[in-house]
N, C-alpha and C positions, 0 to 999 in steps of 0.2 A: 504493500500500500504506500502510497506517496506521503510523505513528510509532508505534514501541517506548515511546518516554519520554512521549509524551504521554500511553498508555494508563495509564504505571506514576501520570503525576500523576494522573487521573481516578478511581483506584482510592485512593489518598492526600487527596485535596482535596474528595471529594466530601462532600456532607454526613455520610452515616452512617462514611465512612472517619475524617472527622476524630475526631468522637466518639468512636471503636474506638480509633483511636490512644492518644486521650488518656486514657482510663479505662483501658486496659490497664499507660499510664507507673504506676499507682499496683500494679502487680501482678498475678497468674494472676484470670482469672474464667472462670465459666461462662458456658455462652449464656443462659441464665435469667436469670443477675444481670448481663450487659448487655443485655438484652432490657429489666429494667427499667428501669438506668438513662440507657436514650435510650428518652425520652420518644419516642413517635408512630411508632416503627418499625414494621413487620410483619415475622412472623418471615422472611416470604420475604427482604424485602431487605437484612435483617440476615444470613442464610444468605449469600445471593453479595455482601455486601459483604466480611464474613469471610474468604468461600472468595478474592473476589481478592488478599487481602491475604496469604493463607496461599500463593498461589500466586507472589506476586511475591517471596517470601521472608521478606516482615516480619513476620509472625504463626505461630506454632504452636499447630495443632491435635493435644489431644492424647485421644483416647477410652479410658476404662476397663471393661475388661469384668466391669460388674457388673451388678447387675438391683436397679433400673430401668438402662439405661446413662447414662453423665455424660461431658459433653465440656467441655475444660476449652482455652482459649485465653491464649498470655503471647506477650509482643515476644520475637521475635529479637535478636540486637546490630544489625541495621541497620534493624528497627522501632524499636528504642530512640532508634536517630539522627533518622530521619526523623518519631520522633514529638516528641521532643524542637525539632525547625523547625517541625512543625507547630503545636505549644501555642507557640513564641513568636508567631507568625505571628495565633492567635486570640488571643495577649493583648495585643500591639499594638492588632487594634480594639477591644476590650474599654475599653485605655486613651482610645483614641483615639475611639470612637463621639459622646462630644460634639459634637467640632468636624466629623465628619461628618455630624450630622445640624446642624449649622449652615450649615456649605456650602448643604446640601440648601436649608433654608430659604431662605435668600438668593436661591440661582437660581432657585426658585419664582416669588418676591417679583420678580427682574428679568424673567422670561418673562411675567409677568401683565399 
């Protein structure tokens, strides 16, 4: 049977989950305004990226019934947690990408 916790990092660490996370730390958006701002999504995989996040607890989904209708997504208290590990986690390489594309380099340079 599949590990509970591994599915919950999968839904957390994946690409478009990180991105969700992180945009949402700055406040409520809609799907249209993170549809924009992650670049190269489709609406599909931004829909079940969402919906696992809404499903593990971290995200609320919230719809208003008006016309057109609007659905509006914010963290939870333990999206905030867990979003809050994941932006350190991408600022780390953010800091850090240098020296790893130097490594890189190097082990190239010895495999050649």
């Amino acid at each position: 049977s599949p590990c509970p916790s591994r599915e919950i990092l999968k839904h957390v660490c994946s690409r478009w989950g990180v991105l969700i996370l992180i945009a949402l730390r700055s406040g409520t958006h809609r799907f249209s305004e993170l549809r924009r701002k992650m670049d190269g999504v489709s609406e599909k995989m931004l829909a079940q990226s969402l919906h696992a996040l809404v499903e593990d607890g971290f995200v609320v989904r919230v719809q208003y019934p008006v016309v057109p209708p609007f659905v509006e997504y914010s963290l939870t208290d333990a999206g905030e947690e867990v979003a809050a590990k994941v932006a350190d986690l991408a600022d780390w390489i953010e800091v850090n990408t240098p020296e790893v594309i130097t490594r890189r380099a190097e082990l190239a340079e010895q495999e050649a």
